[in-house]
FIKOLZA-1660 file (N, C-alpha, C; in steps of 0.1 Angstrom, whole numbers, plus 5000, padded with zeros to 4 digits):
% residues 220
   i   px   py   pz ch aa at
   1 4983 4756 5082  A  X  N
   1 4989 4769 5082  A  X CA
   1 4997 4772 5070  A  X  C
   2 4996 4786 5066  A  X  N
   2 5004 4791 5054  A  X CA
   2 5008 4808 5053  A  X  C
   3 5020 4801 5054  A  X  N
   3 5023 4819 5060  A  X CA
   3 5036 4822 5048  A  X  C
   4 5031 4829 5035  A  X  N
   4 5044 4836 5025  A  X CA
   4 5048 4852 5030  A  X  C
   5 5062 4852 5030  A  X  N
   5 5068 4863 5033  A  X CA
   5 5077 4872 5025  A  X  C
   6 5072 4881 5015  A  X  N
   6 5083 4886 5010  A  X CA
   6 5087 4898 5014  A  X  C
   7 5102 4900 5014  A  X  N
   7 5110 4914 5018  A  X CA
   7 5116 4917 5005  A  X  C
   8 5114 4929 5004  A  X  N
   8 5130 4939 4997  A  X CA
   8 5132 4949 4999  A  X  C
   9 5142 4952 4998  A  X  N
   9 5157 4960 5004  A  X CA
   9 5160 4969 4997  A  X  C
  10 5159 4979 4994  A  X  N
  10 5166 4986 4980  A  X CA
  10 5166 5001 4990  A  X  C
  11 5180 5011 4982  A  X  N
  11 5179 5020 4982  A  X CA
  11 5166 5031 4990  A  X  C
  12 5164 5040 4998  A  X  N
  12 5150 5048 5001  A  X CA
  12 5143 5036 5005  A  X  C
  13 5137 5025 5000  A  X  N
  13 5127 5015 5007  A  X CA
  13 5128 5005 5010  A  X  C
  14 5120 4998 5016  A  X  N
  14 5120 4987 5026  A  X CA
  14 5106 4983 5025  A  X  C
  15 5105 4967 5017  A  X  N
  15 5089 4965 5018  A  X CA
  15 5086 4950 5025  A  X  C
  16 5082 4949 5037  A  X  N
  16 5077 4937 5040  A  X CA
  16 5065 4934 5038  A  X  C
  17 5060 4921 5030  A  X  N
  17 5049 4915 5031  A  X CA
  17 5044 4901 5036  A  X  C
  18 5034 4899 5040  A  X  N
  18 5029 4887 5047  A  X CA
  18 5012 4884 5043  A  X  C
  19 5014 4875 5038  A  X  N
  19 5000 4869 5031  A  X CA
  19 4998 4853 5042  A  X  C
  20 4988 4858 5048  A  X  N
  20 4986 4842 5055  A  X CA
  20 4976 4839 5060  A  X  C
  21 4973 4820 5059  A  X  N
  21 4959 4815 5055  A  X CA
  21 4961 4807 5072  A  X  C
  22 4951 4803 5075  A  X  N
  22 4950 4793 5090  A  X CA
  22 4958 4801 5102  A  X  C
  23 4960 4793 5110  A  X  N
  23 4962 4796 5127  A  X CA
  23 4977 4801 5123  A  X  C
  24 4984 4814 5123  A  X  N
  24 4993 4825 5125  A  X CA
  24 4994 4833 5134  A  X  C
  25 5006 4832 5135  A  X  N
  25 5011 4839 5149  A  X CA
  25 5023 4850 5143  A  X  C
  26 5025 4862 5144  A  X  N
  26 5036 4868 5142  A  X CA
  26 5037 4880 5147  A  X  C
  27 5053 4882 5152  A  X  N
  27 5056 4891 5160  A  X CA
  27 5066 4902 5154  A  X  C
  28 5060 4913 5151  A  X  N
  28 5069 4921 5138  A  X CA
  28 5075 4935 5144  A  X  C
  29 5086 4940 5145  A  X  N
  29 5093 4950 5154  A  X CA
  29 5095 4960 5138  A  X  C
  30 5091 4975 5143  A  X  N
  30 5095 4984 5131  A  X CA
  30 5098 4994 5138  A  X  C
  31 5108 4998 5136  A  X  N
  31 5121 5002 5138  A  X CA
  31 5118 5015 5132  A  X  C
  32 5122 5033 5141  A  X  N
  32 5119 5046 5134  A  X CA
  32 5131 5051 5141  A  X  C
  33 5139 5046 5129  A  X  N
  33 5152 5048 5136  A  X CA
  33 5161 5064 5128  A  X  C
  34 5152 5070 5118  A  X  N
  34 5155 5081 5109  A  X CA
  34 5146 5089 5109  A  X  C
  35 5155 5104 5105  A  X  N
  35 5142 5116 5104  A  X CA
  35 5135 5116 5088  A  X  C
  36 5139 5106 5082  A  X  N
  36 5140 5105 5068  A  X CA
  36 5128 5100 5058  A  X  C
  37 5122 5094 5069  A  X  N
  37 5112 5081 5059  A  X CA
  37 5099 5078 5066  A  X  C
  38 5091 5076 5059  A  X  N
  38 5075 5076 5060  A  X CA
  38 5071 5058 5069  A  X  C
  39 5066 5056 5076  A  X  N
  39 5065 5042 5076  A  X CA
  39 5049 5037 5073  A  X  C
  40 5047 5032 5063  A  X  N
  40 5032 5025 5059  A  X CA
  40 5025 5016 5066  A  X  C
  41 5015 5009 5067  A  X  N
  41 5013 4996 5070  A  X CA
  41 4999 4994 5064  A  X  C
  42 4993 4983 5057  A  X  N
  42 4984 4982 5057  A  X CA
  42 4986 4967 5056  A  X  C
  43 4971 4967 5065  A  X  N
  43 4965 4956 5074  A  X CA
  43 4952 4952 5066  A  X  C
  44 4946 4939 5060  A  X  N
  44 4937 4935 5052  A  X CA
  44 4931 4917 5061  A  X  C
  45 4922 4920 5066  A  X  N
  45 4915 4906 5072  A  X CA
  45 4909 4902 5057  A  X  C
  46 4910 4891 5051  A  X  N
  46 4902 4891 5039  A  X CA
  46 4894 4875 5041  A  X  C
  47 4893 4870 5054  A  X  N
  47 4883 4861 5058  A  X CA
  47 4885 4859 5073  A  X  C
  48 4875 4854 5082  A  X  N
  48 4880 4845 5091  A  X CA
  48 4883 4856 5103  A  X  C
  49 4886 4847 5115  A  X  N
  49 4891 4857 5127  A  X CA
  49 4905 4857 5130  A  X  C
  50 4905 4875 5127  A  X  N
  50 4921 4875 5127  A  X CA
  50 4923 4889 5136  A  X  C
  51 4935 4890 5144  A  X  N
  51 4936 4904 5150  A  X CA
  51 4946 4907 5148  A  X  C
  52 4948 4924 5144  A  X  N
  52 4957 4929 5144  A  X CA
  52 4963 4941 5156  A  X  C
  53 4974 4939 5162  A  X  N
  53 4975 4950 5171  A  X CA
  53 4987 4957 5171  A  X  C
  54 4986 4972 5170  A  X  N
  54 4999 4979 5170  A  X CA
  54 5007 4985 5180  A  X  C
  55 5016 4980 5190  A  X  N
  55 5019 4991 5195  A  X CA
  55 5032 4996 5196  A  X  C
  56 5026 5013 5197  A  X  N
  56 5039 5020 5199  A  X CA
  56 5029 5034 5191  A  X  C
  57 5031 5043 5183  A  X  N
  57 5029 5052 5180  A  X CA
  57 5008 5053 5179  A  X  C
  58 5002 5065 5182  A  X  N
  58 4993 5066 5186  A  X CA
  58 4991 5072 5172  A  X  C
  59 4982 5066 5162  A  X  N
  59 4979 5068 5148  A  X CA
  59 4965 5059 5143  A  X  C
  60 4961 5072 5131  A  X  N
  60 4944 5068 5131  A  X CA
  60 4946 5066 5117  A  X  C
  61 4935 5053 5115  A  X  N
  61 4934 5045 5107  A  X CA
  61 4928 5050 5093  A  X  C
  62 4934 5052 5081  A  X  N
  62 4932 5063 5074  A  X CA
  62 4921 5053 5063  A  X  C
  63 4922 5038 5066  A  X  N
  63 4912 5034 5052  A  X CA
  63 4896 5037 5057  A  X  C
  64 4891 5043 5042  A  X  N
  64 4877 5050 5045  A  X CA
  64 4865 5038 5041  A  X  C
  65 4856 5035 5050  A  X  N
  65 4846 5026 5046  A  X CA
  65 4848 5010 5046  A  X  C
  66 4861 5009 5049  A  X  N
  66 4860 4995 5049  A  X CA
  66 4862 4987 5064  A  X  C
  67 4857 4990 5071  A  X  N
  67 4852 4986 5088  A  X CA
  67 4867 4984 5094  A  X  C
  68 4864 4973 5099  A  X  N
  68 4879 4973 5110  A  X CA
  68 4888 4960 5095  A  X  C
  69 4881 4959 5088  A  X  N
  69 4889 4944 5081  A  X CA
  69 4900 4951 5072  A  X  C
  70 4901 4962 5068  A  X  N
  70 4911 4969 5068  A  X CA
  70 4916 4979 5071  A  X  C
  71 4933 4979 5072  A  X  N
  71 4936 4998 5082  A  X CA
  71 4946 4997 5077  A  X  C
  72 4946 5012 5074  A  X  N
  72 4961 5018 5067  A  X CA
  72 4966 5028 5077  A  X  C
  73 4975 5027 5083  A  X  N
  73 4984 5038 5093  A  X CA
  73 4997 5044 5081  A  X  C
  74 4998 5057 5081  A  X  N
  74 5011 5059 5077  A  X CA
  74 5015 5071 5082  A  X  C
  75 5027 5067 5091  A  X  N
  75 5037 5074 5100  A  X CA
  75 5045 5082 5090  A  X  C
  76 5048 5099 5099  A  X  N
  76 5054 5107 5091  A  X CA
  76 5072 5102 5095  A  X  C
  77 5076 5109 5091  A  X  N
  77 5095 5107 5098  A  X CA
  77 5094 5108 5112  A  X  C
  78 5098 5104 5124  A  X  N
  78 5099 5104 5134  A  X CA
  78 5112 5117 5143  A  X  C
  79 5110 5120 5151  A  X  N
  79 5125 5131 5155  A  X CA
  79 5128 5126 5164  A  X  C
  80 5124 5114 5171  A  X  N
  80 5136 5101 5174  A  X CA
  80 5137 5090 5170  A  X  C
  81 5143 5081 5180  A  X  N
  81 5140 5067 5172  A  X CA
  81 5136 5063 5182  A  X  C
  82 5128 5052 5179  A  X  N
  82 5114 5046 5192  A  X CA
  82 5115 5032 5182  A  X  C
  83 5110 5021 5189  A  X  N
  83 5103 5011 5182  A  X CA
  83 5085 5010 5181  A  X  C
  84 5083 5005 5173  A  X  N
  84 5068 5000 5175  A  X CA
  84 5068 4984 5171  A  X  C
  85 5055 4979 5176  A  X  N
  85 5056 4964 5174  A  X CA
  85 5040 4961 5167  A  X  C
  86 5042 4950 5156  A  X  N
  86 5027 4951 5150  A  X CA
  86 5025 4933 5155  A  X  C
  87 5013 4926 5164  A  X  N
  87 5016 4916 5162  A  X CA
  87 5001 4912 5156  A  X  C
  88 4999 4900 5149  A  X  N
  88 4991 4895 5140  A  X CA
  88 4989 4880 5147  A  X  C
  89 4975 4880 5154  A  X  N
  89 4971 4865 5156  A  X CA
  89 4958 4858 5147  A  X  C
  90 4960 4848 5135  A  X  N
  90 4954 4845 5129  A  X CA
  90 4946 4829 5133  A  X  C
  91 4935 4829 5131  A  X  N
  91 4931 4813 5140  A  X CA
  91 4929 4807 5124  A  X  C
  92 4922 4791 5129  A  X  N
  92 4924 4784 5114  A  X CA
  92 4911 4792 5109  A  X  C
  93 4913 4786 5097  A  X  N
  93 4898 4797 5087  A  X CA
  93 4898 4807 5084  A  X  C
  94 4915 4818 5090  A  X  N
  94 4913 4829 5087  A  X CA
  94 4926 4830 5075  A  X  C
  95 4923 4841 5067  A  X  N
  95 4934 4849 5058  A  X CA
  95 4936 4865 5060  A  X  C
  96 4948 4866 5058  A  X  N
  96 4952 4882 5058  A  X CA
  96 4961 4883 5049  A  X  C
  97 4965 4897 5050  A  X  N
  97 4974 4902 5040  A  X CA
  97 4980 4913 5053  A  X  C
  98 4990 4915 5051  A  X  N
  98 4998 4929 5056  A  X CA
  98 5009 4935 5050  A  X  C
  99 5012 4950 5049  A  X  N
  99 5026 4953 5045  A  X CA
  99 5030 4960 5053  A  X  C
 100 5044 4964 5053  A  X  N
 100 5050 4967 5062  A  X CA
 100 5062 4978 5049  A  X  C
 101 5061 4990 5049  A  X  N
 101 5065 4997 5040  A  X CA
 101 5075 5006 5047  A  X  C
 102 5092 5010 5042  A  X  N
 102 5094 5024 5048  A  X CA
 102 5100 5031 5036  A  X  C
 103 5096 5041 5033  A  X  N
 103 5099 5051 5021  A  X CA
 103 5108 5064 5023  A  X  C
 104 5120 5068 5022  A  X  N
 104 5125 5074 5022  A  X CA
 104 5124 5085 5012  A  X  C
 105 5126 5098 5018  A  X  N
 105 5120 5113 5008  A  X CA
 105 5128 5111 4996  A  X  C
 106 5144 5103 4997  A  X  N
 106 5148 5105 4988  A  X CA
 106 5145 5096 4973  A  X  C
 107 5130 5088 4979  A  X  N
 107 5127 5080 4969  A  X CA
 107 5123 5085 4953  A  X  C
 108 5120 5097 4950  A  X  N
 108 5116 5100 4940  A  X CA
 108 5130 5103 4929  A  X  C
 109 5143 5105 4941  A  X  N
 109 5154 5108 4928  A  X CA
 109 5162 5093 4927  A  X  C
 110 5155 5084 4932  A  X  N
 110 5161 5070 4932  A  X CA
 110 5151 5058 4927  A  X  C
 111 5139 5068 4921  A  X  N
 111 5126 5060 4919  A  X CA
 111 5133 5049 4903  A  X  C
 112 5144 5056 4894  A  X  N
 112 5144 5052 4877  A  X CA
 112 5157 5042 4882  A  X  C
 113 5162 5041 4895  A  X  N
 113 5170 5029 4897  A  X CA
 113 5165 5017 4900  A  X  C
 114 5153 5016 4903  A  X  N
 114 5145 5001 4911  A  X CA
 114 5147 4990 4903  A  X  C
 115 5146 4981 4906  A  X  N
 115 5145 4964 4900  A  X CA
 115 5134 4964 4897  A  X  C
 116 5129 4958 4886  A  X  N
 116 5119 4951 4883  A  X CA
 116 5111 4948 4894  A  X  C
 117 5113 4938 4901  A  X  N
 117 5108 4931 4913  A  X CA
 117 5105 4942 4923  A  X  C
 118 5118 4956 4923  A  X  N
 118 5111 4962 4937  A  X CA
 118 5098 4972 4928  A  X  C
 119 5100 4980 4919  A  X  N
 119 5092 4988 4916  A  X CA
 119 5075 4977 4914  A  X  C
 120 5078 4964 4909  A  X  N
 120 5059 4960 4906  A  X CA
 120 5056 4962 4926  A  X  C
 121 5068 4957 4933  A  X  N
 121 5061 4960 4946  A  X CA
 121 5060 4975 4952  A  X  C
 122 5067 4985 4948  A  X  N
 122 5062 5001 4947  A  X CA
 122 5046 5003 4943  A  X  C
 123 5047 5000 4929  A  X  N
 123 5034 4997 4923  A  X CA
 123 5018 4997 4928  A  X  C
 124 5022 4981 4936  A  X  N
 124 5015 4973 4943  A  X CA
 124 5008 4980 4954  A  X  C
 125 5022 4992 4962  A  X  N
 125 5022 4992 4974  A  X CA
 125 5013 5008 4975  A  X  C
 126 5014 5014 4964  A  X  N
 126 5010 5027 4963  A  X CA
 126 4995 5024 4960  A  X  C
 127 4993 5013 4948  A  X  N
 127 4975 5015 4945  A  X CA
 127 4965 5010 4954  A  X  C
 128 4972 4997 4958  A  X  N
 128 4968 4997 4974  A  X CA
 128 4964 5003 4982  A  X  C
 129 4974 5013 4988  A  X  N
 129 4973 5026 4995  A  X CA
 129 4963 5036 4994  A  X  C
 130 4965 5038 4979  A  X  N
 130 4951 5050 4976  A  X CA
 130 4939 5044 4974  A  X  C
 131 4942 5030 4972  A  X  N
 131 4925 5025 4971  A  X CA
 131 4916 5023 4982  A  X  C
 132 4927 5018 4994  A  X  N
 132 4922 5018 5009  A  X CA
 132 4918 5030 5010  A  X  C
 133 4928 5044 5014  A  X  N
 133 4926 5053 5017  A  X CA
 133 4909 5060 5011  A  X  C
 134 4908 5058 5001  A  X  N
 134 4894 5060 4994  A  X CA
 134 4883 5051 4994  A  X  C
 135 4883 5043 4998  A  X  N
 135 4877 5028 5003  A  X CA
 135 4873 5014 4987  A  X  C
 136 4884 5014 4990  A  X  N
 136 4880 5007 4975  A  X CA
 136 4889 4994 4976  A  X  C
 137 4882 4982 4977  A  X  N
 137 4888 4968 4985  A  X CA
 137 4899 4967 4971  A  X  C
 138 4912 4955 4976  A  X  N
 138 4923 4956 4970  A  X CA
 138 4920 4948 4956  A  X  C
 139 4925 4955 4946  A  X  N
 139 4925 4948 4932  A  X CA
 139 4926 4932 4933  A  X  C
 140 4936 4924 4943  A  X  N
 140 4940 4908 4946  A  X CA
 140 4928 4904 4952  A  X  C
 141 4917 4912 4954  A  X  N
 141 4900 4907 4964  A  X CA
 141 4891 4897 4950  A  X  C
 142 4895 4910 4936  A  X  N
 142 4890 4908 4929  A  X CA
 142 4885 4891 4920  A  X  C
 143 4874 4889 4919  A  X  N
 143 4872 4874 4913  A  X CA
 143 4875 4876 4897  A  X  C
 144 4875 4865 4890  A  X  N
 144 4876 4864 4876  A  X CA
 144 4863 4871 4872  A  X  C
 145 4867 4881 4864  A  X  N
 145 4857 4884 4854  A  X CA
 145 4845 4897 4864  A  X  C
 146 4851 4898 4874  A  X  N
 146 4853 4913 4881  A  X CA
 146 4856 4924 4871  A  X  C
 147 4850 4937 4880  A  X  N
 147 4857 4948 4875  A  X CA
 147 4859 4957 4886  A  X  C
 148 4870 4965 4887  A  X  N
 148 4869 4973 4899  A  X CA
 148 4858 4984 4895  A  X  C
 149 4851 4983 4909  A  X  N
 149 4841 4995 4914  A  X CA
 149 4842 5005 4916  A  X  C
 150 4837 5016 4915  A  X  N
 150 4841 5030 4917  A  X CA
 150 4828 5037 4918  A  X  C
 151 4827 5045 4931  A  X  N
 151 4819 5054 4928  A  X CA
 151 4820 5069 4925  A  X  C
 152 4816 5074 4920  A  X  N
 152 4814 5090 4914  A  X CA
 152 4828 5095 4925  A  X  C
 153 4822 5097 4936  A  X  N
 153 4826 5104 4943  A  X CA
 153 4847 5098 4948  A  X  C
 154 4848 5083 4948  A  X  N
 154 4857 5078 4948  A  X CA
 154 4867 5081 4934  A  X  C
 155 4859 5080 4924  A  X  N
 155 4868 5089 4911  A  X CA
 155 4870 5102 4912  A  X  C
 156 4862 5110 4919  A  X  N
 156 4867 5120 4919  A  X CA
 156 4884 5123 4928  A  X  C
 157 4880 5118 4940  A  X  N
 157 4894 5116 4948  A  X CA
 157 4905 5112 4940  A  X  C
 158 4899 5101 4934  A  X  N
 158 4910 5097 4928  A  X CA
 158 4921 5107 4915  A  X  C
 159 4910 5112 4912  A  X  N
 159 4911 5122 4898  A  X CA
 159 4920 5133 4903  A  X  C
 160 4914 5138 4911  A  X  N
 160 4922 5150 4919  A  X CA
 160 4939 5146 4921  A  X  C
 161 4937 5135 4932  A  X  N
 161 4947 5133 4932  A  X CA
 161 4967 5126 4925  A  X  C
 162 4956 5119 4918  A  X  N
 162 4965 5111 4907  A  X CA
 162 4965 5113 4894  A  X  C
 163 4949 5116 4888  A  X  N
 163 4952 5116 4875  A  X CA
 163 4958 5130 4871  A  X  C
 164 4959 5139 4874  A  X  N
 164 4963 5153 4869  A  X CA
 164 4977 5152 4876  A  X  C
 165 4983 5140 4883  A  X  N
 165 4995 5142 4891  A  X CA
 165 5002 5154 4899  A  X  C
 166 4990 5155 4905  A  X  N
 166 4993 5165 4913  A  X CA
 166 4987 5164 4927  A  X  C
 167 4993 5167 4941  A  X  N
 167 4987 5169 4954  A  X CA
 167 4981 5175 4957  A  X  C
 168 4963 5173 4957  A  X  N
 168 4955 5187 4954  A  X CA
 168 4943 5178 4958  A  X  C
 169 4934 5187 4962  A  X  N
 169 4920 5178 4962  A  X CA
 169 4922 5174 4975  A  X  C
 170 4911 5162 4979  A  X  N
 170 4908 5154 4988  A  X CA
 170 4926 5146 4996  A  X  C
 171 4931 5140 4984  A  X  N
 171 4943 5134 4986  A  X CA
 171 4954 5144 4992  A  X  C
 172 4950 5158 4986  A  X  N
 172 4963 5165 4996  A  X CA
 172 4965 5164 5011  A  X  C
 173 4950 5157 5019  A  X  N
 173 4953 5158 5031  A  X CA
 173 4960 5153 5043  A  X  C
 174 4971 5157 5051  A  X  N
 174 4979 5153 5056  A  X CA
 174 4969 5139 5065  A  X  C
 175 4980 5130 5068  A  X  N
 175 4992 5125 5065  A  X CA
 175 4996 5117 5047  A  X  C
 176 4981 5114 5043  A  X  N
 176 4985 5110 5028  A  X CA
 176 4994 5119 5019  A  X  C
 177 4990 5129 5019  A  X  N
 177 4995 5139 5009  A  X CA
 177 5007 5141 5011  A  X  C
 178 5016 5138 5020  A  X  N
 178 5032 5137 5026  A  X CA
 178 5038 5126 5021  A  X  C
 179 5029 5116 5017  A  X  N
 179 5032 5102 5013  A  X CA
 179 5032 5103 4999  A  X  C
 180 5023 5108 4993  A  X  N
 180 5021 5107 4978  A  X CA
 180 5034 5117 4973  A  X  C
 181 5036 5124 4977  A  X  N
 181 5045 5137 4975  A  X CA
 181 5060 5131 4971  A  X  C
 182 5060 5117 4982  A  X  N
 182 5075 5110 4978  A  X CA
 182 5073 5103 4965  A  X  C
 183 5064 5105 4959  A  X  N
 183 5062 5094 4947  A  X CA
 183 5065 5107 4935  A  X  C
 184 5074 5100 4925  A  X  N
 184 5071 5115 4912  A  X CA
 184 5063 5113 4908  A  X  C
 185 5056 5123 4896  A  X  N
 185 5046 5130 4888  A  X CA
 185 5043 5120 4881  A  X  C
 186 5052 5116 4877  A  X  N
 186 5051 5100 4864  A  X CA
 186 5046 5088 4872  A  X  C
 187 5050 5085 4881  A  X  N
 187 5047 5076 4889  A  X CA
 187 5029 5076 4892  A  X  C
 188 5024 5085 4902  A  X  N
 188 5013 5089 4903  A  X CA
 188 5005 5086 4891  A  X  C
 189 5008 5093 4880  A  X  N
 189 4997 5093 4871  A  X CA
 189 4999 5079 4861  A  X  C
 190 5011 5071 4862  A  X  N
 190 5007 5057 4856  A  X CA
 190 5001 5048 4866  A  X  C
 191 5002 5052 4878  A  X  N
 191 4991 5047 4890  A  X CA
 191 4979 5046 4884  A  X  C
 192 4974 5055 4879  A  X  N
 192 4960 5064 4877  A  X CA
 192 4958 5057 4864  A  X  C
 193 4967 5050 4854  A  X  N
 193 4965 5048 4843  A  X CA
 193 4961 5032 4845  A  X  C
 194 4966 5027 4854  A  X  N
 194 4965 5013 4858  A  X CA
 194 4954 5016 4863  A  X  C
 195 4947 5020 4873  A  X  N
 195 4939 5019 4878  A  X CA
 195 4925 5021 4869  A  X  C
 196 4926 5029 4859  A  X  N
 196 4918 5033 4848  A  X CA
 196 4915 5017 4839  A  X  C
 197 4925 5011 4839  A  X  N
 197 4925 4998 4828  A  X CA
 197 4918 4988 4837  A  X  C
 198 4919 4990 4846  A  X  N
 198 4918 4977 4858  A  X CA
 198 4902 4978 4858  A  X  C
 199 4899 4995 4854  A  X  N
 199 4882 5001 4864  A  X CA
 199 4874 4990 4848  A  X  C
 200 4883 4996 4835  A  X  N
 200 4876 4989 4822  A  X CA
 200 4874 4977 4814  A  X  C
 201 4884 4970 4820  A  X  N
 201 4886 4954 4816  A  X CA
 201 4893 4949 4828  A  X  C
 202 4886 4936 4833  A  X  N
 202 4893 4933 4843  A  X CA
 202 4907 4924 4838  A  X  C
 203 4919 4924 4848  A  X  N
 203 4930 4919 4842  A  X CA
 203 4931 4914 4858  A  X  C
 204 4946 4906 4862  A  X  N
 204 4950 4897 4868  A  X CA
 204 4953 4906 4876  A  X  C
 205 4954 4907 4893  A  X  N
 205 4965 4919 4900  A  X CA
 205 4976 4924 4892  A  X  C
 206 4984 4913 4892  A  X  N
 206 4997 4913 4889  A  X CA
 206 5002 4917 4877  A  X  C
 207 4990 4915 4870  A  X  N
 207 4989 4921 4854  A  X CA
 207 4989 4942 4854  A  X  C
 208 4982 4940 4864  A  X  N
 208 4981 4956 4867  A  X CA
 208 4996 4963 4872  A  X  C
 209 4997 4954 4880  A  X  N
 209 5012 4964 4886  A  X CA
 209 5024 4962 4878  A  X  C
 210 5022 4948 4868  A  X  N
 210 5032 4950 4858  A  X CA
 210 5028 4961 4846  A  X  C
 211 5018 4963 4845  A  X  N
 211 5012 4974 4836  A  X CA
 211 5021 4989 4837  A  X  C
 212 5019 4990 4851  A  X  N
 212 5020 5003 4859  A  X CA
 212 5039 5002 4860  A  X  C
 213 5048 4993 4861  A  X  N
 213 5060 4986 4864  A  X CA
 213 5059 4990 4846  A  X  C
 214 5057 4986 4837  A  X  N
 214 5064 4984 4821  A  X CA
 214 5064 5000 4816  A  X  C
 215 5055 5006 4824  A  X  N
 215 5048 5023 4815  A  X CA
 215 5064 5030 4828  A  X  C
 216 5064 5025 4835  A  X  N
 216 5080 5036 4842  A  X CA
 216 5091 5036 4836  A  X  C
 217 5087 5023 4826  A  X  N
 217 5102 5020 4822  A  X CA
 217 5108 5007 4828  A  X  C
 218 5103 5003 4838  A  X  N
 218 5113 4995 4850  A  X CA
 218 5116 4978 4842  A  X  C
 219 5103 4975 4838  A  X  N
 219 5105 4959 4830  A  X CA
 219 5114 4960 4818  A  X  C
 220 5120 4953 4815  A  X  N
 220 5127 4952 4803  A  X CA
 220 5115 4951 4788  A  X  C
% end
């Protein structure tokens, strides 16, 4: 078994992640305890038999084309507080990925304060998101000497929505377009720039989100 866990805490967000290989078991409580903040999740089977189950809020699965092995939910602000529970049973042979995101509206006037460390996981958590949402498996799927895929029609979504940095197009539609909206203009479209380098030379994941992390400003 191998289960890595990273959390950070900052200002507007809250990002949990869980990457795990063999027989896992976890029991994860998320908490909608403000009218303030978006809650994400995306859920990635990337071998093996693995189940994911949510409950508490009644929400449809926004990744397009990629079967049940991935699902992106993202909850608007809540007008009370309720809990939901995500639990994750993994047997041996299997891997997954999950995140666990909460984004506060006020993230956009708090976006040029982040750490290093939280913004590559902003980064991370955003191109992720639009690439599921469009169906386009995660840049970390990718083998050596890969290039990301795209079709016509998936550039276009994409174009619409990020490269001109603006909420328009395919992407304007609710619940995403609520979500993208907390991200600024600069952010979005160095999304779009990463994603652009990633489509023409392949590079490392992490090389991308530092790419997208050094063009904000945020790396030293």
């Amino acid at each position: 078994m191998f289960l890595q866990r990273t959390e950070i805490r900052e200002h507007t967000i809250e990002v949990r992640e869980f990457v795990g290989e063999g027989s896992v078991e976890i029991d994860e409580r998320i908490l909608f305890d403000d009218e303030d903040s978006h809650i994400v999740l995306l859920l990635e089977i990337l071998a093996g038999d693995v189940t994911f189950t949510l409950r508490g809020p009644d929400v449809k699965n926004l990744a397009k084309g990629l079967g049940d092995r991935v699902r992106l939910y993202i909850m608007p602000p809540a007008r009370r507080a309720y809990d939901a529970f995500l639990e994750i049973r993994a047997r041996t042979g299997s891997r997954f990925r999950a995140i666990i995101a909460r984004i506060g509206s006020a993230f956009v006037r708090a976006a040029n304060a982040l750490t290093c460390r939280a913004c590559k996981q902003v980064c991370k958590l955003l191109i992720s998101t639009v690439l599921a949402y469009v169906g386009i498996p995660n840049p970390e799927d990718l083998a050596r000497g890969e290039v990301l895929q795209m079709t016509a029609e998936q550039v276009y979504e994409l174009d619409e929505g990020l490269g001109h940095a603006g909420i328009h197009g395919p992407l304007a539609e609710e619940p995403i377009g609520t979500f993208l909206a907390l991200f600024a203009e600069n952010f979005r479209g160095v999304v779009w720039s990463a994603l652009q380098t990633a489509q023409q030379v392949f590079q490392l994941p992490d090389r991308i989100y530092s790419f997208a992390c050094d063009r904000l400003g945020c790396c030293p």
